[in-house]
PDB file of N, H, CA, C and O in Angstrom:
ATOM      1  N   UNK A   1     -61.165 -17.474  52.584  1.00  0.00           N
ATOM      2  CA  UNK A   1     -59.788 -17.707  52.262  1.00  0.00           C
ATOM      3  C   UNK A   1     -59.536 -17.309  50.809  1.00  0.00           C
ATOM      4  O   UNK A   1     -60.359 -17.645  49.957  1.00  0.00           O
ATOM      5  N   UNK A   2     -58.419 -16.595  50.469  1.00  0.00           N
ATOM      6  H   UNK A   2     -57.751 -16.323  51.161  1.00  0.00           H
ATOM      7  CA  UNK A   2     -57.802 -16.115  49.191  1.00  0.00           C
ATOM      8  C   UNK A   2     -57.102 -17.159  48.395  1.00  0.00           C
ATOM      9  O   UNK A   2     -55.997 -17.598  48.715  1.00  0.00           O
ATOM     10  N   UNK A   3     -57.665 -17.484  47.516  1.00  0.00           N
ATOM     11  H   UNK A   3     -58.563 -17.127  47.256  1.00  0.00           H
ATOM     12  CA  UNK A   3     -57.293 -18.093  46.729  1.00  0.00           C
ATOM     13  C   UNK A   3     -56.179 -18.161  45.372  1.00  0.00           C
ATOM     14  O   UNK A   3     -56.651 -17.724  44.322  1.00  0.00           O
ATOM     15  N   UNK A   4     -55.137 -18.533  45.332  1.00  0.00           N
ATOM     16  H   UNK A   4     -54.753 -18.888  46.185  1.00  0.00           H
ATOM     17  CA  UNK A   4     -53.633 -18.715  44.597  1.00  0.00           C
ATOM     18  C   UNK A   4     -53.463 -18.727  43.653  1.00  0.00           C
ATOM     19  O   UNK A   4     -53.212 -19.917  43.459  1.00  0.00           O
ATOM     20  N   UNK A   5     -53.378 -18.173  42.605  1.00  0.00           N
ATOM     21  H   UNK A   5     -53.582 -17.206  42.762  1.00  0.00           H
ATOM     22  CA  UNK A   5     -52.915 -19.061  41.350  1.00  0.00           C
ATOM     23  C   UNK A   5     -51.349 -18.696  40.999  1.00  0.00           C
ATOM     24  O   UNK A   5     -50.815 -17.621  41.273  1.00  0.00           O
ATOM     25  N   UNK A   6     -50.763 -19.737  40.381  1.00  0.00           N
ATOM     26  H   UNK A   6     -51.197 -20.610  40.159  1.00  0.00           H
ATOM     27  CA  UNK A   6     -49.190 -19.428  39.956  1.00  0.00           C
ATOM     28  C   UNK A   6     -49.233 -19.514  38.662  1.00  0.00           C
ATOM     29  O   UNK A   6     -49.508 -20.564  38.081  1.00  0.00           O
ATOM     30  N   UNK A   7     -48.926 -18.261  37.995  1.00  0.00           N
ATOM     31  H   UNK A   7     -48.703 -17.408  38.467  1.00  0.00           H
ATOM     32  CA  UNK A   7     -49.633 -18.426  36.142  1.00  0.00           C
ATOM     33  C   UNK A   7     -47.815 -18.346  35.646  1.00  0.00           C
ATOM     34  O   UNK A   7     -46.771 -18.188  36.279  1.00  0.00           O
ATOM     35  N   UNK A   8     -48.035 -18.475  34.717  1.00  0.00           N
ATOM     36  H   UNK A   8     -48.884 -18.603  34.203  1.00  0.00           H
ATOM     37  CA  UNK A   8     -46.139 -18.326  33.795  1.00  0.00           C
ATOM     38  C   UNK A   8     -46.561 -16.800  33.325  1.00  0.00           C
ATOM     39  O   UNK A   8     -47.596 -16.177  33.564  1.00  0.00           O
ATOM     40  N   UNK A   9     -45.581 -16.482  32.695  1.00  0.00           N
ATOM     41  H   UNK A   9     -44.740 -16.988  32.501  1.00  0.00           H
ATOM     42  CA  UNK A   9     -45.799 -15.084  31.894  1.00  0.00           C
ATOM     43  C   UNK A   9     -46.371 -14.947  30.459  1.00  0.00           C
ATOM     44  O   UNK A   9     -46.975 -13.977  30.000  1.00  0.00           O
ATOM     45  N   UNK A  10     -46.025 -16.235  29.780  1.00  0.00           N
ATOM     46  H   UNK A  10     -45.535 -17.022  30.153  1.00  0.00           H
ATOM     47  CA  UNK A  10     -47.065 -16.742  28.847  1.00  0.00           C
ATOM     48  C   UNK A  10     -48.741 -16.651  29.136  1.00  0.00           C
ATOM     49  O   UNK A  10     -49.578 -16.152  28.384  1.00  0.00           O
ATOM     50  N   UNK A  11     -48.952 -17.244  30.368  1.00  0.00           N
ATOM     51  H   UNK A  11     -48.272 -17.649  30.979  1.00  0.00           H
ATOM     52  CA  UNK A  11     -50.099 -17.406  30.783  1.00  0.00           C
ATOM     53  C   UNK A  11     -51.272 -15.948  30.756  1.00  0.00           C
ATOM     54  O   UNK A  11     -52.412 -15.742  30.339  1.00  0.00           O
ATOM     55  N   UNK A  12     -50.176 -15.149  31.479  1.00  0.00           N
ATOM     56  H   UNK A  12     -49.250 -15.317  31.817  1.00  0.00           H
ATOM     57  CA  UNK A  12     -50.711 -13.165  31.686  1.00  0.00           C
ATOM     58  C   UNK A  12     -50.415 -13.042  30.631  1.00  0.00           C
ATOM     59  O   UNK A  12     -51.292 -12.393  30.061  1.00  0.00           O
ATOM     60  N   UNK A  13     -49.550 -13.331  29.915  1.00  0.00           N
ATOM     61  H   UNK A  13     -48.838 -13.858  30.378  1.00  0.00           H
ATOM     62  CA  UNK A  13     -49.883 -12.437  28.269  1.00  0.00           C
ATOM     63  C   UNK A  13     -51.037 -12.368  27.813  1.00  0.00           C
ATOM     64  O   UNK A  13     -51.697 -11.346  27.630  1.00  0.00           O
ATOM     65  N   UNK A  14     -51.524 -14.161  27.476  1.00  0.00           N
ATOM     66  H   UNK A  14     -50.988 -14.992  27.624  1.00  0.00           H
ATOM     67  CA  UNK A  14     -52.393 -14.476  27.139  1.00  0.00           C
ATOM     68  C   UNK A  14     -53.226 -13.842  27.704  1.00  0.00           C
ATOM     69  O   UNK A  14     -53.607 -12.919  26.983  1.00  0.00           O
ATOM     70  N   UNK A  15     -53.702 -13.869  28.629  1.00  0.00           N
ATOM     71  H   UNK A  15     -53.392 -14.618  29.214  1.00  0.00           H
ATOM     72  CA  UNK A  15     -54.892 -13.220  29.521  1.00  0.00           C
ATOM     73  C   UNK A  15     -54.965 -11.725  29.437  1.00  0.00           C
ATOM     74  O   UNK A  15     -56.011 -11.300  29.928  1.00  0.00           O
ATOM     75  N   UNK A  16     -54.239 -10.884  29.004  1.00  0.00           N
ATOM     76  H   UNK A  16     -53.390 -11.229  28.605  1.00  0.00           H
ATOM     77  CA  UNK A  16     -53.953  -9.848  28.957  1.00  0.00           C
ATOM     78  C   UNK A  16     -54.601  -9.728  27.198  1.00  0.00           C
ATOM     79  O   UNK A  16     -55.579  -9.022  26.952  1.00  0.00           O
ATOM     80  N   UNK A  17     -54.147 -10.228  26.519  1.00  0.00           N
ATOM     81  H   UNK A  17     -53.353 -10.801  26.719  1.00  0.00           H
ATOM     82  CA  UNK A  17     -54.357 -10.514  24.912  1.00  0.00           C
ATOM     83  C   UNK A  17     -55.641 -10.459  24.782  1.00  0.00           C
ATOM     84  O   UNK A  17     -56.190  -9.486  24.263  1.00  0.00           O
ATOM     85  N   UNK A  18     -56.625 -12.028  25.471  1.00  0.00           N
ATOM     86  H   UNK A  18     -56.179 -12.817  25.893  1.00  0.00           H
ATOM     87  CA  UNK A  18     -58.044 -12.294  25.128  1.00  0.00           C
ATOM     88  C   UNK A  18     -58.611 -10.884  25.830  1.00  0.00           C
ATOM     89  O   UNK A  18     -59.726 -10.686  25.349  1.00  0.00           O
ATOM     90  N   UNK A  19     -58.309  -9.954  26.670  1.00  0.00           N
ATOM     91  H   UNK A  19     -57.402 -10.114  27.061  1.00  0.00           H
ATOM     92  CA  UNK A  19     -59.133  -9.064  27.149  1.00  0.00           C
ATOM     93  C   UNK A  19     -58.874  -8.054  25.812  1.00  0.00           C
ATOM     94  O   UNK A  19     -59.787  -7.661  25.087  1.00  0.00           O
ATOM     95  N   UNK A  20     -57.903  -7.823  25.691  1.00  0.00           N
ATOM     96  H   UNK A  20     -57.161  -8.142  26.281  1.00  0.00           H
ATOM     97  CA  UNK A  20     -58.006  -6.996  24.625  1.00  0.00           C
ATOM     98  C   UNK A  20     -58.427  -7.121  23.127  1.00  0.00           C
ATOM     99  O   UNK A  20     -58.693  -6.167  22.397  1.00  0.00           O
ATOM    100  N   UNK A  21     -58.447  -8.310  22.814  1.00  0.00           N
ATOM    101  H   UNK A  21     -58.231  -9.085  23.408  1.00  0.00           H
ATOM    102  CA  UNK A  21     -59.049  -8.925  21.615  1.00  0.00           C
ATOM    103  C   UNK A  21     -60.738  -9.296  21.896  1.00  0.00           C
ATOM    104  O   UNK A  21     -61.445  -9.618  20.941  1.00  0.00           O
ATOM    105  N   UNK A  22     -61.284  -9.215  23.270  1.00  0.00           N
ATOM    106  H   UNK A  22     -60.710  -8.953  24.045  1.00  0.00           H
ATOM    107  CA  UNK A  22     -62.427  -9.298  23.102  1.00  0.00           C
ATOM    108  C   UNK A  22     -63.285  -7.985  23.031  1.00  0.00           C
ATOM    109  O   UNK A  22     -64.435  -8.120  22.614  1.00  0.00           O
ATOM    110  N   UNK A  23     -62.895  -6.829  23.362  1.00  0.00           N
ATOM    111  H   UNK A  23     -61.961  -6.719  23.702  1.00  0.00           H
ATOM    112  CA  UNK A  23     -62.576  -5.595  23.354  1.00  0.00           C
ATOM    113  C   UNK A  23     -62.743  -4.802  22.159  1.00  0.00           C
ATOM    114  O   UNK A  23     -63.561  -3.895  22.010  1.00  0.00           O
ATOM    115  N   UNK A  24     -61.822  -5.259  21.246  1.00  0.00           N
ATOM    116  H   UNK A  24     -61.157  -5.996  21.367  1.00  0.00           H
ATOM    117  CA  UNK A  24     -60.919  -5.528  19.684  1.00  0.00           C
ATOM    118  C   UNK A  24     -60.960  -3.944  19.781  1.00  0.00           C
ATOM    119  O   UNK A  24     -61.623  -3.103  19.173  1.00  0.00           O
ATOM    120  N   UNK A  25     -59.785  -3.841  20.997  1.00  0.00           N
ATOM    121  H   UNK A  25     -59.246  -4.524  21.490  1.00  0.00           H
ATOM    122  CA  UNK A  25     -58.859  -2.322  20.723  1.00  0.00           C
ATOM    123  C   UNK A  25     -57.431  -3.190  21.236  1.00  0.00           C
ATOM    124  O   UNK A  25     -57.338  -4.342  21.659  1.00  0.00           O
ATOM    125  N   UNK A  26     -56.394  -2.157  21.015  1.00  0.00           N
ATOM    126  H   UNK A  26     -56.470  -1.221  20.671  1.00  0.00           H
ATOM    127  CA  UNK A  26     -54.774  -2.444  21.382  1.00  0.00           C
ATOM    128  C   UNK A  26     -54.889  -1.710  22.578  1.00  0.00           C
ATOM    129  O   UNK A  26     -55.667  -0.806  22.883  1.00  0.00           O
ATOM    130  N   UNK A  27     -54.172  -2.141  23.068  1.00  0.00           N
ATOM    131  H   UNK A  27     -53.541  -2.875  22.820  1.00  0.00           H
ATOM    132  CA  UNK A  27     -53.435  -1.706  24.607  1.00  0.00           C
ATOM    133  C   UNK A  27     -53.319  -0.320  24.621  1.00  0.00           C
ATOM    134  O   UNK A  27     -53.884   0.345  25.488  1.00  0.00           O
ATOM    135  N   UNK A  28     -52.694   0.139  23.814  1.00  0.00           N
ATOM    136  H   UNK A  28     -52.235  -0.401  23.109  1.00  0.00           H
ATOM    137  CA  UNK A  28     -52.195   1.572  23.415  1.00  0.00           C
ATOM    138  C   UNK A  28     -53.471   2.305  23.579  1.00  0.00           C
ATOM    139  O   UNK A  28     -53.621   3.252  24.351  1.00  0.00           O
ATOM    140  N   UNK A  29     -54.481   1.752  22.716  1.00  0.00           N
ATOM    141  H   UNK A  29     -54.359   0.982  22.089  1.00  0.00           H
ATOM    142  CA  UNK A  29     -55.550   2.682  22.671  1.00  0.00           C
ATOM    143  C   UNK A  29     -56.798   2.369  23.863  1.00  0.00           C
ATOM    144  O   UNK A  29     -57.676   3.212  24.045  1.00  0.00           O
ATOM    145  N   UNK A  30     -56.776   1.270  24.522  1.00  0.00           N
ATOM    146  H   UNK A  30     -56.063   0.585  24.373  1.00  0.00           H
ATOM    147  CA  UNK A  30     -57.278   1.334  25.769  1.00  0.00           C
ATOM    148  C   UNK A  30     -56.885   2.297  27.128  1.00  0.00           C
ATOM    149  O   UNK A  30     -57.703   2.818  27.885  1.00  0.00           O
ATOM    150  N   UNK A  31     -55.467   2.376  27.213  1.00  0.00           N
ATOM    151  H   UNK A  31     -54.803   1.953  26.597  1.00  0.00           H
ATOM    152  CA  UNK A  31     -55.026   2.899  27.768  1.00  0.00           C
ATOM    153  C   UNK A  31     -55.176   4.495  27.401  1.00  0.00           C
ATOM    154  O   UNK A  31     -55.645   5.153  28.330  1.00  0.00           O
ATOM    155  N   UNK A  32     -54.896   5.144  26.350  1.00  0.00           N
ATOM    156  H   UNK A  32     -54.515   4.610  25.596  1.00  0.00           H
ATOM    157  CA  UNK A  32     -55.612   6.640  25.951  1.00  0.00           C
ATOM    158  C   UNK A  32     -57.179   6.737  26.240  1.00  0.00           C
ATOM    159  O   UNK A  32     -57.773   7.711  26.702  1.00  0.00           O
ATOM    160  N   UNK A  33     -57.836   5.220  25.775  1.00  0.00           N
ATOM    161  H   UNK A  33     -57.353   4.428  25.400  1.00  0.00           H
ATOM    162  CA  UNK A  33     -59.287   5.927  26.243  1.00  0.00           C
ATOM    163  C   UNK A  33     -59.425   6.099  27.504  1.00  0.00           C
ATOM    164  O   UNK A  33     -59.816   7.252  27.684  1.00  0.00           O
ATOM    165  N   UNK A  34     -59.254   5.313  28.878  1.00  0.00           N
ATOM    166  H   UNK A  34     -58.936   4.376  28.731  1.00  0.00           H
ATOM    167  CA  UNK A  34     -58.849   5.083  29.923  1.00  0.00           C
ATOM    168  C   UNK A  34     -58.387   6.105  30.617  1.00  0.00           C
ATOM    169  O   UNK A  34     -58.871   6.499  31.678  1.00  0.00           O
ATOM    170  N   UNK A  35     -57.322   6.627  29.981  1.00  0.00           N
ATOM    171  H   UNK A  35     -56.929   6.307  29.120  1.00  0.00           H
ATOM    172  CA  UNK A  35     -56.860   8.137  30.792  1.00  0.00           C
ATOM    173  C   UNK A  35     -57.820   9.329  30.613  1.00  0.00           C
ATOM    174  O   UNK A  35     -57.993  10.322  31.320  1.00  0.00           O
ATOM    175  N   UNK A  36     -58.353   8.965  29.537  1.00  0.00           N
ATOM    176  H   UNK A  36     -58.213   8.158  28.963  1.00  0.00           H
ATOM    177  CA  UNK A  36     -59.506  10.132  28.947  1.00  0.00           C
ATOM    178  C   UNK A  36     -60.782   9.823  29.679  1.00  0.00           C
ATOM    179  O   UNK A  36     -61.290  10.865  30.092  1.00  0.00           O
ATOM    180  N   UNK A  37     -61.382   8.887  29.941  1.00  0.00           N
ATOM    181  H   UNK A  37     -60.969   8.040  29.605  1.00  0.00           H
ATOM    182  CA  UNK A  37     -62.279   8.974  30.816  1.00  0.00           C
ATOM    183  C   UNK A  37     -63.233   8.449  29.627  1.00  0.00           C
ATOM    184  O   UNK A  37     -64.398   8.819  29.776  1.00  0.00           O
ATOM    185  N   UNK A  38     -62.984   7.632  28.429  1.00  0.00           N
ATOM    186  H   UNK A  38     -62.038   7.331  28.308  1.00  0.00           H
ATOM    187  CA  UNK A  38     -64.201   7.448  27.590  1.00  0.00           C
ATOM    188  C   UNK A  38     -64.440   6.054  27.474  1.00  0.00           C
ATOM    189  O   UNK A  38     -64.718   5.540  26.391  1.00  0.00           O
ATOM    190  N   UNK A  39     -64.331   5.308  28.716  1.00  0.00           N
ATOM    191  H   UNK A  39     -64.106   5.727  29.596  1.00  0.00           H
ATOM    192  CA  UNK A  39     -64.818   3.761  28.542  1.00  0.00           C
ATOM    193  C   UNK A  39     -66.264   3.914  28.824  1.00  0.00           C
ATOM    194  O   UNK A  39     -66.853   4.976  29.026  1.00  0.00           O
ATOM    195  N   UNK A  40     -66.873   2.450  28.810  1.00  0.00           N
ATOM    196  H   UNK A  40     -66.394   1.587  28.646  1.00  0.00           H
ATOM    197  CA  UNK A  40     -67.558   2.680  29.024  1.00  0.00           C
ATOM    198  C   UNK A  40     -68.177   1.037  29.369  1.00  0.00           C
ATOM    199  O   UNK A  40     -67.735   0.071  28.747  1.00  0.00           O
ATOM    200  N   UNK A  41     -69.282   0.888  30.473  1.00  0.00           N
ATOM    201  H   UNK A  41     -69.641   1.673  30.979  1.00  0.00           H
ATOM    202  CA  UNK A  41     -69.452   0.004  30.969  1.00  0.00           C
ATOM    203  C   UNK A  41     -68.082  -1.568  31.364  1.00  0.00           C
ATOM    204  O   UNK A  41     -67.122  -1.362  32.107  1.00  0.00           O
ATOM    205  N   UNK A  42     -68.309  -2.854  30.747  1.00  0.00           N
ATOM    206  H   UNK A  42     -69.089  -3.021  30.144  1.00  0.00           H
ATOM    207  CA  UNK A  42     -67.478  -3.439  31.305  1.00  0.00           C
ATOM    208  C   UNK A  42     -65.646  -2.877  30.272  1.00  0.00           C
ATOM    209  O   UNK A  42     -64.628  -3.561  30.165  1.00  0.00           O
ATOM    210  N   UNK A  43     -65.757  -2.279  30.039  1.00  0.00           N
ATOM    211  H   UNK A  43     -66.584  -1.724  30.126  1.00  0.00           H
ATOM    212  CA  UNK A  43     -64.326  -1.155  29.437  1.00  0.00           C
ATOM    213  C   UNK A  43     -63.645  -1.064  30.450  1.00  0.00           C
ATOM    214  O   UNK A  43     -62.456  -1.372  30.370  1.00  0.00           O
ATOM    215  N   UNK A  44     -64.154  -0.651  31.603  1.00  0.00           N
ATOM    216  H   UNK A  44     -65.120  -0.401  31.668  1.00  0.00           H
ATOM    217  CA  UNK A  44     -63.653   0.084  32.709  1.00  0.00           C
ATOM    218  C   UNK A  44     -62.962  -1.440  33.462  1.00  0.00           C
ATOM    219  O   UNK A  44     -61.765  -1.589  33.217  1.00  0.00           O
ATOM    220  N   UNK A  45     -63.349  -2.093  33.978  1.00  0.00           N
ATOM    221  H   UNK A  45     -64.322  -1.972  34.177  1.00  0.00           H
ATOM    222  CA  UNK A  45     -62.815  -3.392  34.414  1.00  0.00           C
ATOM    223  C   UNK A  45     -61.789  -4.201  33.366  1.00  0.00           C
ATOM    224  O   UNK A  45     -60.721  -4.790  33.533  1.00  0.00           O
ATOM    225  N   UNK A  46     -62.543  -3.970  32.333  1.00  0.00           N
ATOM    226  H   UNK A  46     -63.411  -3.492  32.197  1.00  0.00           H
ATOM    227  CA  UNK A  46     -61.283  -4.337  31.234  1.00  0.00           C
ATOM    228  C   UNK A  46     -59.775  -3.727  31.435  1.00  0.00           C
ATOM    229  O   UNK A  46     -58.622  -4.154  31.364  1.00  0.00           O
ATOM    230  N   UNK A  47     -60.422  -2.506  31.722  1.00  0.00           N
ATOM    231  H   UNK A  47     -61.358  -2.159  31.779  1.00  0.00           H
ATOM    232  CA  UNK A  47     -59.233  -1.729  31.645  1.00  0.00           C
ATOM    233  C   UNK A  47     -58.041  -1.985  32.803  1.00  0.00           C
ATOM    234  O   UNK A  47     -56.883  -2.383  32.675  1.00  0.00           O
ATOM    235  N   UNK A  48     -58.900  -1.542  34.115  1.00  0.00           N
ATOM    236  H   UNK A  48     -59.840  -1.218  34.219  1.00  0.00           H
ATOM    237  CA  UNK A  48     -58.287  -2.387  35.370  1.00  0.00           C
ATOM    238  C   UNK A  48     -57.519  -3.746  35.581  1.00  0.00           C
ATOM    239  O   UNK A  48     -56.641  -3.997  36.407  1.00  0.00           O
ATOM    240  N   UNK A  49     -58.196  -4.726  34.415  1.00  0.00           N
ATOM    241  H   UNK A  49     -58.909  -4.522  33.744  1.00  0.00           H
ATOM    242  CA  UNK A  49     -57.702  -6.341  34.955  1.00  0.00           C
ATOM    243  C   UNK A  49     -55.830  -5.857  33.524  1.00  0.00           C
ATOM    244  O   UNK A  49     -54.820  -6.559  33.536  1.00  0.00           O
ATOM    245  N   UNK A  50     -55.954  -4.951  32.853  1.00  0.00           N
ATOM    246  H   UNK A  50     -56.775  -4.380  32.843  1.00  0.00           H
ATOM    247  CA  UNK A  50     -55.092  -4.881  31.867  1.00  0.00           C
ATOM    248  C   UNK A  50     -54.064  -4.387  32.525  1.00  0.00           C
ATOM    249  O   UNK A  50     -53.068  -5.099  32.647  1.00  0.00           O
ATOM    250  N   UNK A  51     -54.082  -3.225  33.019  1.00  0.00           N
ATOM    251  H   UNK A  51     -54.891  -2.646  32.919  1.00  0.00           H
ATOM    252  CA  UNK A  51     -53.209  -2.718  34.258  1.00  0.00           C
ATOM    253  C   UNK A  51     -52.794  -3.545  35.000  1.00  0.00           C
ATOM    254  O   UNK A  51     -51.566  -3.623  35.055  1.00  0.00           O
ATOM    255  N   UNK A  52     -53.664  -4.564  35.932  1.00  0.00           N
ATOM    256  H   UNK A  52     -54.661  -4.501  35.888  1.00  0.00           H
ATOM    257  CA  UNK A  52     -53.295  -5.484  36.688  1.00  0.00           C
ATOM    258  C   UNK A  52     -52.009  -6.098  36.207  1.00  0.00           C
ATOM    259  O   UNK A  52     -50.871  -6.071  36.676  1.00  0.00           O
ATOM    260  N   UNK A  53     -52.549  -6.692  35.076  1.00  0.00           N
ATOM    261  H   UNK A  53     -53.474  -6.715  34.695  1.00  0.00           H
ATOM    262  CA  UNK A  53     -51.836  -8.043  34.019  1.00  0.00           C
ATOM    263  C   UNK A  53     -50.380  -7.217  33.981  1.00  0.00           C
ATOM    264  O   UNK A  53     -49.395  -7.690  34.547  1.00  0.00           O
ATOM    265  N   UNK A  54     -50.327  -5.860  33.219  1.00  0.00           N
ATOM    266  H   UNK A  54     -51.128  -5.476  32.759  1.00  0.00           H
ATOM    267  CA  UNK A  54     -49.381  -5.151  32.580  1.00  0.00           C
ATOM    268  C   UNK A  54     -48.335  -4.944  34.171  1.00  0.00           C
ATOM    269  O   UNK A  54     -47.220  -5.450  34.292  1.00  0.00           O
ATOM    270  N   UNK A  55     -48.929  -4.217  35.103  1.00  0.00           N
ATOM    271  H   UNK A  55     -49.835  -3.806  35.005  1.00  0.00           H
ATOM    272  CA  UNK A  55     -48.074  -4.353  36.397  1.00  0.00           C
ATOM    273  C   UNK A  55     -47.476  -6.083  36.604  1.00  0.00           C
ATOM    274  O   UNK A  55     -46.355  -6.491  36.909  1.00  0.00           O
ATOM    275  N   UNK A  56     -48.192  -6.501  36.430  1.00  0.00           N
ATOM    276  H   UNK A  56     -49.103  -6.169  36.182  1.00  0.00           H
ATOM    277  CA  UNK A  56     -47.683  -7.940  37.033  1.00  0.00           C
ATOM    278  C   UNK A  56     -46.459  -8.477  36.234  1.00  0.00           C
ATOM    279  O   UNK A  56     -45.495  -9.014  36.780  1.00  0.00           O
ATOM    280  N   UNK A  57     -46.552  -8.330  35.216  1.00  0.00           N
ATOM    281  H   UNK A  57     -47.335  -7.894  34.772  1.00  0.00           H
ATOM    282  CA  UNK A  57     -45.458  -8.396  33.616  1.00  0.00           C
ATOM    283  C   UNK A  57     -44.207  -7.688  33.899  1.00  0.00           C
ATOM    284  O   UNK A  57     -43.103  -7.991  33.448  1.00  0.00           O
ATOM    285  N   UNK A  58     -44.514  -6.604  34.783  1.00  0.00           N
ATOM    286  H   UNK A  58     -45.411  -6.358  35.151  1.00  0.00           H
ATOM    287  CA  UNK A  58     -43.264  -5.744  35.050  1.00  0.00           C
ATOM    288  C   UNK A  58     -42.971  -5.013  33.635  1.00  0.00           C
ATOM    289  O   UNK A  58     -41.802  -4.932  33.261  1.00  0.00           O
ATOM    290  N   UNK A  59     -44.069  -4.452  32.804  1.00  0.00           N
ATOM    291  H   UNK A  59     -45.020  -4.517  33.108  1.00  0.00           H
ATOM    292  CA  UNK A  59     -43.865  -3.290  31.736  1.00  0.00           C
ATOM    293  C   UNK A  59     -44.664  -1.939  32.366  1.00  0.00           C
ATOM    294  O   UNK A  59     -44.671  -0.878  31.741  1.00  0.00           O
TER     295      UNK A  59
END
């Protein structure tokens, strides 16, 4: 069974934020490395759960 969560938009910011601050790149530049193909190990999932977050935000 799939399991629910109902987060606020505060909540995905946040979550969106600590990935990128643990990272310690900006969005901007995840996303250029990302299209470029230069992540590397957990980068790549980083990158994915950021997209996720960023779709979900509706930006």
């Amino acid at each position: 069974m799939t399991r629910t969560e109902h987060l606020t938009r505060d909540q995905v910011e946040q979550q969106r934020a600590a990935i990128l601050a643990r990272l310690e790149l900006s969005a901007e530049e995840l996303h250029r490395r990302g299209e470029a193909g230069e992540l590397v190990g957990d980068e790549w999932l980083a990158w994915a759960e950021v997209n996720d977050l960023t779709f979900l935000l509706g930006e």
